[in-house]
C-alpha positions as CSV (number, residue, x, y, z in Angstrom):
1,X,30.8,26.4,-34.1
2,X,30.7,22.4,-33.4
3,X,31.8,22.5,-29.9
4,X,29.0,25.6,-29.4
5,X,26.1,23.7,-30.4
6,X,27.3,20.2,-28.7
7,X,27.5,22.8,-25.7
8,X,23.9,24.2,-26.5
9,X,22.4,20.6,-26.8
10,X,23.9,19.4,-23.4
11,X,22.2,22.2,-21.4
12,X,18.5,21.4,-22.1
13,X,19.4,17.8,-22.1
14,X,20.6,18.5,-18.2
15,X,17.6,20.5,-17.0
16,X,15.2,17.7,-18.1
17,X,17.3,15.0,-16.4
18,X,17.9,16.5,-13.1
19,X,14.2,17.1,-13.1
20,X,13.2,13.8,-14.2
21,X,15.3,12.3,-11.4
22,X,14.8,15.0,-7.9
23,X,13.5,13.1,-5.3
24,X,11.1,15.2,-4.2
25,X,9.2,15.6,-7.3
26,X,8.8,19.1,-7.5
27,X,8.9,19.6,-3.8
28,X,11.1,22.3,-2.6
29,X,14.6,20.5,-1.7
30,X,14.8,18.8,1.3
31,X,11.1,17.8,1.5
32,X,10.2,14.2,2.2
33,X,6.5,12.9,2.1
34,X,5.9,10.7,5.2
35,X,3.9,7.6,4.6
36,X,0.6,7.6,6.9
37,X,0.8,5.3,10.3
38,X,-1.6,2.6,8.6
39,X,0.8,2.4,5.4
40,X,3.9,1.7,8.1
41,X,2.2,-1.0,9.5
42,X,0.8,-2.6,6.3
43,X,4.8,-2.4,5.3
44,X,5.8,-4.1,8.6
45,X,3.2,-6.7,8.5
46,X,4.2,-8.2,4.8
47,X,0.6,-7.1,3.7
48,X,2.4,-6.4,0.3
49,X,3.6,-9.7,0.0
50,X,0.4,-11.0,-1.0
51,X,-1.5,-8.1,-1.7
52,X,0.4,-5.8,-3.7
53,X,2.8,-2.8,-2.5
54,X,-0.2,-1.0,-4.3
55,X,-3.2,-3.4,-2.6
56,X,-3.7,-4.1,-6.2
57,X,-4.1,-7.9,-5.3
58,X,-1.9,-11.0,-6.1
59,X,-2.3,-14.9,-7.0
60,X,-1.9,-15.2,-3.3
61,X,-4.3,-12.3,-1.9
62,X,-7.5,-10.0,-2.9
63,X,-7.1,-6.4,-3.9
64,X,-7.2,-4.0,-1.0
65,X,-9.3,-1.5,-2.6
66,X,-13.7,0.0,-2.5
67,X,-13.4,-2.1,1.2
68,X,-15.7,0.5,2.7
69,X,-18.6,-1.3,0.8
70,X,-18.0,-4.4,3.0
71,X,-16.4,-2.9,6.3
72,X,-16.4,-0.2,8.8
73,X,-13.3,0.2,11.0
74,X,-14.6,-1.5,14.0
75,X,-15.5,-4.5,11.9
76,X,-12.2,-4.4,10.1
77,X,-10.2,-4.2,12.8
78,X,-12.0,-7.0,14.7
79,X,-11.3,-9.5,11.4
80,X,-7.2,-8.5,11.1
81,X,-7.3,-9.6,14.7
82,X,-8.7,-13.6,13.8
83,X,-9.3,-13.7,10.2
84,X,-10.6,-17.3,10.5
85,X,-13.0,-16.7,12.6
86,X,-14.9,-14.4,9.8
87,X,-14.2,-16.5,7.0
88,X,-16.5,-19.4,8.6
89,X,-19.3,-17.3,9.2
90,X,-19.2,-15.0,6.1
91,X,-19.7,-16.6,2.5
92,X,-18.0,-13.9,0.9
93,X,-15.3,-14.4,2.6
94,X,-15.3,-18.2,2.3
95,X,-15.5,-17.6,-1.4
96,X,-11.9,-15.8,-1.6
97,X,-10.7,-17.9,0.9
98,X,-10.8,-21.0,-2.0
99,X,-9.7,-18.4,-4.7
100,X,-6.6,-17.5,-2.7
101,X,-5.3,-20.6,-1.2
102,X,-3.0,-18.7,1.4
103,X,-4.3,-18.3,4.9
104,X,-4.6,-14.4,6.4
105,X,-2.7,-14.4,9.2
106,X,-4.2,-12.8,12.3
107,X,-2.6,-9.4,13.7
108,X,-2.6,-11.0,17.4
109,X,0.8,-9.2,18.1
110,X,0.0,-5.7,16.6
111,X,-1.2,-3.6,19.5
112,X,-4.6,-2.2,18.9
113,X,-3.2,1.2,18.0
114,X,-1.4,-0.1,14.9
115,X,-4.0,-2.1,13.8
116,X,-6.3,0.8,13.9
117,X,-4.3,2.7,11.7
118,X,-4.0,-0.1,9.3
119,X,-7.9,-0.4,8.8
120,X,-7.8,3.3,8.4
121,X,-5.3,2.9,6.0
122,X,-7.2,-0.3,4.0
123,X,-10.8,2.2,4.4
124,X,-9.0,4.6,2.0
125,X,-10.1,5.1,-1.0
């Protein structure tokens, strides 16, 4: 009777656990989500370094997040390109830039495909 119910107790216990731990999260097997381009490239740029694998924001950069109120892609794009540049002529820009001490480095190398789908990516909400 003992070794029935430790037997018993062990089956639920395994259904919950291979759940809680499939990869795919519910996704038939073999299923892998595919990050979007813009995501890749804010990856490969360090962007999380100092804004957050979630662009939650750091001590060292702003949060990533409601940008559409300040930028359209054009304009965004333009700024990951020379980030100085805009933070002379824009005082809400010059007002992070002495909150967050660490200079945004410009996206010269990125072609202008990535960095399009990285101010897609950053226009998410």
């Amino acid at each position: 009777m003992r070794g029935g119910a430790l037997a018993l107790a062990a089956v639920p216990s395994f259904g919950l656990s291979a759940a809680a731990c499939s990869p795919s999260g519910g996704k038939p097997p073999g299923t892998v989500a595919t990050p979007a381009p813009g995501r890749l490239v804010f990856l490969a740029e360090t962007c999380p370094t100092c804004h957050g694998h979630g662009r939650e924001g750091t001590n060292t950069g702003p949060a990533l997040d409601r940008l559409r109120r300040h930028w359209d892609e054009d304009t965004l794009v333009r700024f990951l390109h020379n980030p100085a540049a805009f933070k002379l002529l824009d005082p809400r820009l010059a007002a992070l830039a002495q909150r967050y001490r660490s200079d945004m480095p410009p996206l010269f190398a990125a072609d202008e495909r990535r960095v399009r789908a990285l101010a897609r990516y950053l226009l998410q909400e």
